[in-house]
N, C-alpha and C positions, 0 to 999 in steps of 0.2 A: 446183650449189647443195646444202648441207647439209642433213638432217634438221629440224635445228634450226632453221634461216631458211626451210624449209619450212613447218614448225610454226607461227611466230610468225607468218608473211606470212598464212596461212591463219585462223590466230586476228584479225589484222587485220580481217581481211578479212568474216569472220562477223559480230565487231562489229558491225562497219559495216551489215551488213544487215539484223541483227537487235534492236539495240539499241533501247530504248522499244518494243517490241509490250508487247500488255495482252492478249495469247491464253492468257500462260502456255507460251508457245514462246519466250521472250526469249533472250535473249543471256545471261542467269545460270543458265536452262535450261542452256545448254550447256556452261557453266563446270562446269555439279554431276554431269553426265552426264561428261563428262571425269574429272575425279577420282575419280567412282565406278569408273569405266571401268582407270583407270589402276590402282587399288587390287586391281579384279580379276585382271586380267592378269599383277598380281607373282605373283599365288598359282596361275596359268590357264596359264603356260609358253606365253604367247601373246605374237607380233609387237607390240610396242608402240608403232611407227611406224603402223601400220595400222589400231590398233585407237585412238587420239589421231587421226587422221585421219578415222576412222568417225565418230570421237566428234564433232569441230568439226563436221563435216559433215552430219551424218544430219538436220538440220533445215534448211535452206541453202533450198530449196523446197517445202516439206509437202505429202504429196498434201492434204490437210484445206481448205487456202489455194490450191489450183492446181487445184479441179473434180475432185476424185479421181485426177488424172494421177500415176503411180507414177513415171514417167518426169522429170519437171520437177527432182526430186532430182538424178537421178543425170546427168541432162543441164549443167545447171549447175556442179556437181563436175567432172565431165569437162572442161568449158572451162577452169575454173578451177586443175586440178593440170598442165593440159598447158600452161599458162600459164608454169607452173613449171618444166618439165622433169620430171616426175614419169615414172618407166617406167609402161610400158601393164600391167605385173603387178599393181604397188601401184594406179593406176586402177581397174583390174576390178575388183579387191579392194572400192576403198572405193565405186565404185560397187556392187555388191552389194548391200553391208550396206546403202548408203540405203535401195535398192531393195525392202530386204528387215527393216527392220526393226521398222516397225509394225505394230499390232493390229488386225485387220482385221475381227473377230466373233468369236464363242464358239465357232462351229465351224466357221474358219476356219485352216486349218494354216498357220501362219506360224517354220517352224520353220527357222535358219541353218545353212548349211553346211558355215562356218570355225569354229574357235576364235573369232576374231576378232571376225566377226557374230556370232556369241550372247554376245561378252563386251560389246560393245555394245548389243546388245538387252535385257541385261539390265539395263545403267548405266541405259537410257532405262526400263524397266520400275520400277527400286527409284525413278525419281525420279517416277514417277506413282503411287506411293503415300505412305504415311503424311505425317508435319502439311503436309508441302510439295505431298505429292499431291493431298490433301484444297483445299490453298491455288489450287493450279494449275487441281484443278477446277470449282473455282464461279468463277476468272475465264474458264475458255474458256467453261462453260454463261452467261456475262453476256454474252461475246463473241458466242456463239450465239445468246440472244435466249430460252435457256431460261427454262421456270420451276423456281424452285428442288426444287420436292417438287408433287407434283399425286399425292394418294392414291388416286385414281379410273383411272392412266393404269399400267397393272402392268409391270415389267420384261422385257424380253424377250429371248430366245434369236437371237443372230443366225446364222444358219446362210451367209449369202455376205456377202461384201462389201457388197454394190448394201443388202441391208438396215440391215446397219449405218450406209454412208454416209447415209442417210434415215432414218436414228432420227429420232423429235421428242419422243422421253423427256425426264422432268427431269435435275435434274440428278443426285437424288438415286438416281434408276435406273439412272444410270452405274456407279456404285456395284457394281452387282448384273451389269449388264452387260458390265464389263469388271475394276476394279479390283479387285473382291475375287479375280477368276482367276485374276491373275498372282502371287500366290508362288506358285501351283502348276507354273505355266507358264516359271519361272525355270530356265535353262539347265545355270549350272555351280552346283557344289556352291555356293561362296563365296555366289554369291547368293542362294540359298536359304535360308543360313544368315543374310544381314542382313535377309532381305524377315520373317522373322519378328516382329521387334520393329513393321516399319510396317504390316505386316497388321494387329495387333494393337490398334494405335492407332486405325486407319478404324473395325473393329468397335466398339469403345469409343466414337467419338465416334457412332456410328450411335445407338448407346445410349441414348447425351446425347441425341442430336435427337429421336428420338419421344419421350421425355419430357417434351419443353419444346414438342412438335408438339400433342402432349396436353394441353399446361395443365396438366401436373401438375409436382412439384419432389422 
């Protein structure tokens, strides 16, 4: 089987799994995480079979949705590329990167060990910021059962895993807690270079909201 019927059967296949969620993990999620992904790698001298495979895949089981199992990801993928005929190289591969490429806390090192994995981790990174990030995050804090802003409940530093998975911040602490991090925490240059403009937008609407939190115009 070819690259290419590879690709598609996989994109299939994600679809199907993840079409109509309302987490902000949908199935458009992975379309934009793809082409960010794809965009990167022209300029990253990276595998682009591996790194389109990271990409479909790296949502496929979420630890977030799976009780914090990091494992549920990349167990699933597994099944699913040997399904295929995939060698056990490009497997490893994209199991990794699932494995490996979410945000786990502030002081939490979640740094990849391929090209590959950080040209991925970065596509999922620029797509949890700016208008779309901002959009993504008030449907998972809904999904969540957050409250939007609660001024009494302060942001916090997560130093493991276990606290992050247990935040009951709003939503508006995410913010502080994670989103505003990652242009710093951006991999290759490329992405460093686009995470500018959507950094730029979060603070800006942050702006907007304690003003209009305030009663003032």
């Amino acid at each position: 089987m070819n690259e290419e019927t590879i690709l598609k059967l996989t994109e299939e296949h994600v679809k199907n799994i993840l079409s109509g969620d309302g987490s902000g993990h949908d199935w458009w999620h992975i379309c934009r995480v793809r082409k960010i992904a794809v965009q990167i790698a022209a300029r990253e001298n990276a595998d682009l079979f591996v790194v389109q495979l990271g990409a479909l895949l790296h949502d496929i089981a979420d630890w977030k949705f799976n009780d914090g199992d990091f494992n549920a990801g990349p167990k699933l993928a597994r099944e699913w590329l040997e399904k295929l005929q995939v060698g056990e190289d490009i497997i490893s591969q994209v199991c990794e990167i699932i494995k490996g490429v979410s945000f786990k806390g502030a002081g939490v090192p979640a740094r990849m060990s391929t090209t590959e994995g950080m040209i991925v981790q970065d596509a999922d990174r620029l797509d949890a910021i700016g208008a779309i990030g901002i959009a993504r995050t008030f449907a998972y804090g809904g999904h969540r059962g957050q409250e939007i802003y609660n001024p009494d409940v302060r942001p916090e530093r997560h130093d493991s895993f276990e606290e992050y998975l247990n935040c009951k911040g709003s939503t508006i602490n995410h913010f502080y807690e994670k989103l505003l991090l990652l242009k710093d925490l951006m991999n290759t240059e490329t992405a460093r270079r686009m995470a500018v403009e959507r950094h730029r937008y979060m603070e800006q609407f942050l702006e907007r909201f304690y003003i209009e939190w305030d009663g003032k115009e």
